[in-house]
N, C-alpha and C positions, 0 to 999 in steps of 0.2 A: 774636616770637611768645611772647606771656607765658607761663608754666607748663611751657615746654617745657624740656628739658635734656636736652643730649646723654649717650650710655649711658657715655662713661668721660671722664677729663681726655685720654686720647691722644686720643680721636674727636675730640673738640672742637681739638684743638691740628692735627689734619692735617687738619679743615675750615678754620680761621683761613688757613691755606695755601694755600688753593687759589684760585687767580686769579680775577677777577672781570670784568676787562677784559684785553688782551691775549693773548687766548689764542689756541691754533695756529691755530682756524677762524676767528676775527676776522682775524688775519693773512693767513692763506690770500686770502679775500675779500680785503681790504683792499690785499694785491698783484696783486691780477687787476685789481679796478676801477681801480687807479692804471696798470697795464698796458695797458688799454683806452682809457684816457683821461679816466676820471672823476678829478675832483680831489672832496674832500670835508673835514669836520670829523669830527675822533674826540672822541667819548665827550661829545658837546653834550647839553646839557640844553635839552629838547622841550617838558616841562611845569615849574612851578615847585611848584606845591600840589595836586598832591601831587607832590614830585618826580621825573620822570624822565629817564634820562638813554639817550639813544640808542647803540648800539655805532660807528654812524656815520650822517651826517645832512648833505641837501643841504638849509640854513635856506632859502635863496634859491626853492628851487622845494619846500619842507613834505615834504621825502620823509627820513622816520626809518628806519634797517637795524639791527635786532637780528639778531646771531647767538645760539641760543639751545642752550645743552649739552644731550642726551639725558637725562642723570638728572637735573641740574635742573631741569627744565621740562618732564619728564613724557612722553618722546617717546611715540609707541604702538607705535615702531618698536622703541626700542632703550633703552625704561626699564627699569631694574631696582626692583625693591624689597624695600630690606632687611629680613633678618627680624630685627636686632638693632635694637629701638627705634621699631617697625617703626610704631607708632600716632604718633612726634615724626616720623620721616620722610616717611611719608602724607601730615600737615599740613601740614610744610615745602612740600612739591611742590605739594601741591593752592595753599595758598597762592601760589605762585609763578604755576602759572599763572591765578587768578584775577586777580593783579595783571597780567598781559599783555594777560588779555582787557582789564579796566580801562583800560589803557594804549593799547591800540588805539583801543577806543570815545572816548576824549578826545582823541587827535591827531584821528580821525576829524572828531569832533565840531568842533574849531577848524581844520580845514581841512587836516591833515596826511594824508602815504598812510602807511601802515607795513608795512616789510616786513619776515618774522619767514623765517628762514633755519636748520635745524637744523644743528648741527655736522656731524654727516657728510654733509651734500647739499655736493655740488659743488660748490668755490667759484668754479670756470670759469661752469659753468650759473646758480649764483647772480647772478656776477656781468651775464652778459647779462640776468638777469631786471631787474635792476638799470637796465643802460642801457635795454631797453626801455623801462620806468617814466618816465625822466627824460625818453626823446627822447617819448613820451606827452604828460608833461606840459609841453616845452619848446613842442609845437603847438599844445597847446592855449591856453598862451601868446602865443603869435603870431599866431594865427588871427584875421584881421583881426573887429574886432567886427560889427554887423548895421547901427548905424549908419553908419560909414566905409562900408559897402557900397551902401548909400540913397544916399550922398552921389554916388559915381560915375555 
C-alpha cells in the first residue's frame, strides 16, 4: 500500500512478526480435517495473476479453505481498530478484505468453491462444513450424467 507507514520502527517490527500462514486457527482446522479424514494441500496457490494462495485446498475437487484472523480481515464480530494510525490501519483492513471479496469472485469465476473460516469459529464445526462441501461436491461428481441414463 503505497504512502502508507507504520506509526513507529517497533510497530512495524512486531507486525513483520506476526505469522501469515500457520497460525493456531489454521492448525486447529487443519487437525480436525485430517481427524476426520480429509487429506489436503497447505498453502497451494489457487490463482497465479494475481496471486493467490489458499490456507488449504482440495486441487482435485477446486475447494479453496481460508482461515481468516479477526483484525486482519475486519471481523464485525471481533475487529478492533486502532486509534494509533488509525487512517494506515482502516486501509490496511479494508484493503485486505477487498482482496478476499476479489479472491473469491475469481476462484468462483474459474470453477472453484471458497470457504472463508474466522479464527475463532470452531475448528470442529468448520471442519464438517468442510467435509460437507467436499462429499457435496464428490456427488456431484459422480452422479451419472443424462446421457449414460438415455443409454439404459
Amino acid at each position: 500500500m503505497p504512502g502508507l507507514v507504520p506509526s513507529s520502527s517497533n510497530a512495524s517490527r512486531r507486525m513483520v512478526k506476526v505469522r501469515q500462514t500457520g497460525t493456531d486457527a489454521e492448525l486447529a482446522l487443519r487437525r480436525e480435517m485430517y481427524r476426520i479424514g480429509l487429506r489436503y494441500r497447505i498453502g497451494y496457490e489457487v490463482l497465479r495473476k494475481p496471486r493467490r494462495v489458499a490456507d488449504v485446498a482440495f486441487p482435485g475437487r477446486k475447494i479453496a479453505v481460508f482461515v481468516d484472523g479477526c483484525f486482519w480481515h475486519g471481523c464485525p464480530e471481533h475487529a478492533t481498530w486502532p486509534k494509533r494510525n488509525a487512517d494506515f490501519w482502516r486501509q490496511k483492513i479494508e484493503a485486505n478484505r477487498q482482496r478476499d471479496a476479489d479472491t473469491n469472485a475469481r476462484l468462483q469465476a474459474n470453477g472453484w468453491t471458497a470457504l472463508r473460516f474466522w479464527s475463532h469459529e470452531s475448528p470442529i464445526e468448520a471442519a464438517k462444513t468442510v467435509a460437507r462441501v467436499i462429499a457435496k461436491a464428490d456427488m456431484k461428481h459422480r452422479a451419472p450424467s443424462s446421457d449414460a441414463q438415455e443409454q439404459n
